[in-house]
Residue, then its C-alpha position, 0 to 999 in steps of 0.5 A: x224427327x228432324x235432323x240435319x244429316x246425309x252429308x259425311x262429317x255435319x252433325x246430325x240435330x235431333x227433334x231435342x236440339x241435341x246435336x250427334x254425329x251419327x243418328x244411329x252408331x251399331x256395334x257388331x257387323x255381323x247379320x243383323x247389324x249390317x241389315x239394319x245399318x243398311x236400311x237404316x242409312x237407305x230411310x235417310x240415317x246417318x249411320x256408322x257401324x264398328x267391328x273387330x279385326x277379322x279372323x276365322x276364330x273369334x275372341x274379344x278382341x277379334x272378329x270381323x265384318x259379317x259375323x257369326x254367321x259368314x265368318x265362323x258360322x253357317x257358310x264355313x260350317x255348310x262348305x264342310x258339310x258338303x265336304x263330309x258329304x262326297x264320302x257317301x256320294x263316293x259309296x252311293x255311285x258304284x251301284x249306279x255304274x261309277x267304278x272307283x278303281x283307285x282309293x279316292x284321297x282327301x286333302x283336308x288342307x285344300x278344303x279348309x284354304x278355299x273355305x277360309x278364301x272363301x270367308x274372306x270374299x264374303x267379308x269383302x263383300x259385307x264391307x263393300x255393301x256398307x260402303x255402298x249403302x254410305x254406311x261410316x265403317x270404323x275397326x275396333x271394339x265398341x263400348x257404350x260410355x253413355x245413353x248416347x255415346x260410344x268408344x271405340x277402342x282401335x287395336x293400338x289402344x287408341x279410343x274414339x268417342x262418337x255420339x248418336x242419336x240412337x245406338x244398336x247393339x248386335x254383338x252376338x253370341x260366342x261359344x261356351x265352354x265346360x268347366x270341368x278339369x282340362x277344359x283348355x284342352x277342348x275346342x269350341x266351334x270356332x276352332x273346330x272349323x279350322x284345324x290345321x289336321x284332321x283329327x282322326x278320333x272325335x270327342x264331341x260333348x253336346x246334343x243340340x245343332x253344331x253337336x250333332x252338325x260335326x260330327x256328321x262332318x268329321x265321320x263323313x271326312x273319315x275320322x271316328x267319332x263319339x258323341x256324348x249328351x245329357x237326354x236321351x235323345x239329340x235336339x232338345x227342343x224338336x219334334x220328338x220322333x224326329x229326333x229319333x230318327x236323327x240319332x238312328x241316322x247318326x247311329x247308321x252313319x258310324x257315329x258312337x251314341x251316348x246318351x245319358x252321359x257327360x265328360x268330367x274331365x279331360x287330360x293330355x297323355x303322350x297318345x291323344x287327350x284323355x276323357x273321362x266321363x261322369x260313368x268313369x268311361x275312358x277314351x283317347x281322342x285327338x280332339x274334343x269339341x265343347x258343343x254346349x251352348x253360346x252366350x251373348x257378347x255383353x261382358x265388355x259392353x259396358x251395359x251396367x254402367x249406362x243402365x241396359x238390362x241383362x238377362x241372368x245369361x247375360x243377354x239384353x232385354x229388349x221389348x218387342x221393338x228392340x228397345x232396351x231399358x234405355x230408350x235410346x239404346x237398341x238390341x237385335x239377334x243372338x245378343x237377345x236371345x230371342x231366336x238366335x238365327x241368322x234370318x231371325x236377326x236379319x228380320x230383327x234388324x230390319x224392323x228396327x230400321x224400319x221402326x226408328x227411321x222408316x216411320x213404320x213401327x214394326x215387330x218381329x213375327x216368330x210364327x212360321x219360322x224354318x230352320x235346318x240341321x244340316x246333319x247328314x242327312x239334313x233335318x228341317x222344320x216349321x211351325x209346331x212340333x207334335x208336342x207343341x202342338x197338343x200342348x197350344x191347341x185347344x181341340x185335337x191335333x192330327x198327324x200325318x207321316x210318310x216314310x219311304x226309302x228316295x229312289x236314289x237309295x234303292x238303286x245304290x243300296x243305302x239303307x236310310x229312310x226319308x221321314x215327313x210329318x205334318x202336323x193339323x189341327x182338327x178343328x181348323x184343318x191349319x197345318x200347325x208344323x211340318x218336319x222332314x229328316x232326309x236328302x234336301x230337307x232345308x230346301x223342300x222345307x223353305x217352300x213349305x214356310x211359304x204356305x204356313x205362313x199363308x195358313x194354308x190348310x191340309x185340304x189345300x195341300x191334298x188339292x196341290x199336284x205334286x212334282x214327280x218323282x220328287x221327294x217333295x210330292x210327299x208333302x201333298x199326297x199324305x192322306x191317311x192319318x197316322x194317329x190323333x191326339x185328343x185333348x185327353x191323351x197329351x202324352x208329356x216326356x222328357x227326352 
């Protein structure tokens, strides 16, 4: 492709004659719009990217360099799972010589302010990488006029058109919120991350990551929680048993299980905001957080207009490369509902760059992607669960388990198992999946990623010394079989 570019303020020439502002214009700064900004610029591209205005809770209008994850996602949600954290590290330490003497306080105000400086920072310093990778920032709200054209609409109401070559998507996703009576009186996790009090009584409807993450958070900060969703079990869509063990741990920490059961309404009294579930249950909370899910942030980009195609949830259908509907127009992360993670969308962003602008013509790999719950404790898996397992493999599957109570537990008296599982085809010995529920799962579980990546085999986890004592070592000394599934006995469920 031949352009005429790397200087700020000429024109870029494409191989077409056309002539652009920028090769590439990104709309969104969050993870995966700032790594394929970056690349992109680094292979030669002249790049501009836009964000909204920043601010810790989102809106259409508002939002911030660095995204979902930085600003309303991961991290803040991370700093108050450490915070929930201490409540049991507080409980755990008398066993091991620590006397408490004194009540221990905690202020909540302290947390969320060095949380919220902490976004800050970050976003700082997501600005200064585009800076420093010559990438043209712009503030305002971005919408696709044209296969090559974008406005950029300023707070004032200003608008400003650009043209590029080629035009990246990586809006995201946003939370959605339940239609039912009183839903303006619910908060979604954007809110929840920065409360001005701490409530004291928590309503949570949902049953998948942020659901099950806050409210460890909040009973691990003091508050009593109620945690109501639709299966029988928490997690939709992980390994089965590991599920169970989840809700067994949710349930050992205090937390109100209720399966089976959603809420129909919600209403404001003088003592809290009334819920009513569709079992005709009623409580009083001080807070109700809608975890049910997010969508794509499609709604103002204008997509109808210049033709990109939409899913029926709204997201954006691209091909294996990120190409849209339009050849000129491109998607990556939660915007397309792929596999919304903030490393997947990193790893999207970085094949776009290296696709359009690298020479290198390169597809997002989904095998063997880890990922943690960061309940407490945490769970973390890759690769297939049991159940997926049985269902993709053509011979038998094999399951290792171990469950054991971690040391630290033994001295301090905490009654909580640590649970692992590998999952093996009989036939090739391939370690298909492997999960872990317990103290420093996401940690022990990147490491693992590395050797299903490399498809390595149970015998070669067997022939690996452990470290000890490490929970770790469990990983490499499980040799008797727990159970094997036959091609004959899949068992199917619906929990």
């Amino acid at each position: 492709m031949s352009r005429k570019m790397l200087i700020d303020g000429q024109d870029s020439t494409a191989e077409d004659g056309a002539t652009y502002d920028y090769d590439l214009f990104v709309i969104g700064a969050g993870s995966g719009g700032v790594r394929a900004s970056r690349i992109s610029a680094g292979f030669g591209a002249k790049v501009a990217i836009c964000e909204l205005p920043f601010h810790p809770i989102s809106s259409e209008v508002i939002g911030g360099v660095g995204g979902t994850c930085v600003i309303r996602g991961c991290v803040p949600k991370k700093i108050l799972v450490y915070g929930a954290s201490f409540r049991g590290e507080f409980e755990d330490a008398k066993n091991f010589g620590w006397e408490l003497n004194e009540p221990v306080d905690f202020n909540w105000k302290r947390l969320l302010h060095n949380k919220t400086q902490e976004i800050t920072r970050l976003n700082g310093i997501y600005k200064k990488l585009l800076t420093n990778a010559g990438v043209t920032m712009l503030e305002g709200e971005g919408r696709i006029v044209d296969p090559h054209g974008v406005e950029v609409v300023q707070s004032d109401g200003t608008k400003q058109y650009y043209s590029a070559k080629h035009i990246l998507i990586a809006t995201g996703s946003r939370a959605q919120r339940l239609p039912i009576p009183g839903q303006e009186l619910a908060i979604t996790s954007d809110e929840a991350l920065s409360l001005d009090e701490l409530p004291k009584r928590a309503v949570i409807l949902g049953g998948g990551y942020i659901a099950v993450e806050f409210a460890s958070i909040w009973r691990g900060l003091g508050a009593t929680v109620d945690l109501f969703y639709r299966k029988e079990l928490p997690l939709r869509g992980f390994d089965e048993e590991m599920r169970a063990i989840v809700a067994r741990n949710l349930d050992g920490r205090g937390i109100k299980l209720h399966p089976g059961r959603v809420l129909s309404s919600l209403s404001k009294t003088e003592d809290g905001i009334k819920v009513i579930t569709d079992h005709g249950e009623e409580l009083i909370a001080d807070v109700v957080l809608f975890a049910t899910g997010r969508s794509a942030n499609t709604k103002r980009l204008n997509l109808e207009t210049v033709g990109v195609e939409v899913d029926k949830t709204g997201a954006v259908k691209v091909d294996e490369f990120s190409q849209t509907s339009v050849p000129s127009i491109w998607a990556v992360g939660d915007i397309t509902n792929r596999m919304n993670l903030t490393p997947v969308a990193l790893m999207e962003g970085t094949c776009f760059a290296k696709t359009v602008f690298g020479a290198q013509p390169s597809k997002p790999d989904y095998n063997f992607i880890p990922c943690a719950v960061f309940s407490i404790p945490p769970l973390s898996v890759v690769g297939l669960s049991e159940q997926e397992a049985i269902e993709k493999a053509n011979g038998d599957a094999l399951v290792f388990t171990s469950t054991f109570t971690p040391m630290k537990f033994t001295i301090s008296g905490r009654q909580e198992k640590t649970y692992m599982k590998l999952v093996v085809d009989a036939d090739t010995d391939k370690v298909l999946g492997a999960s872990m529920c317990g103290p420093d799962a996401p940690e022990i579980m990147q490491g693992i990623a590395v050797a299903l990546k490399c498809g390595a085999t149970k015998a070669q986890f067997d022939s690996t010394v452990g470290i000890h004592p490490s929970a770790a070592e469990e990983f490499v000394t499980m040799r008797t079989l727990t159970r094997r599934i036959t091609v004959d006995s899949k068992p199917k469920t619906n929990l």
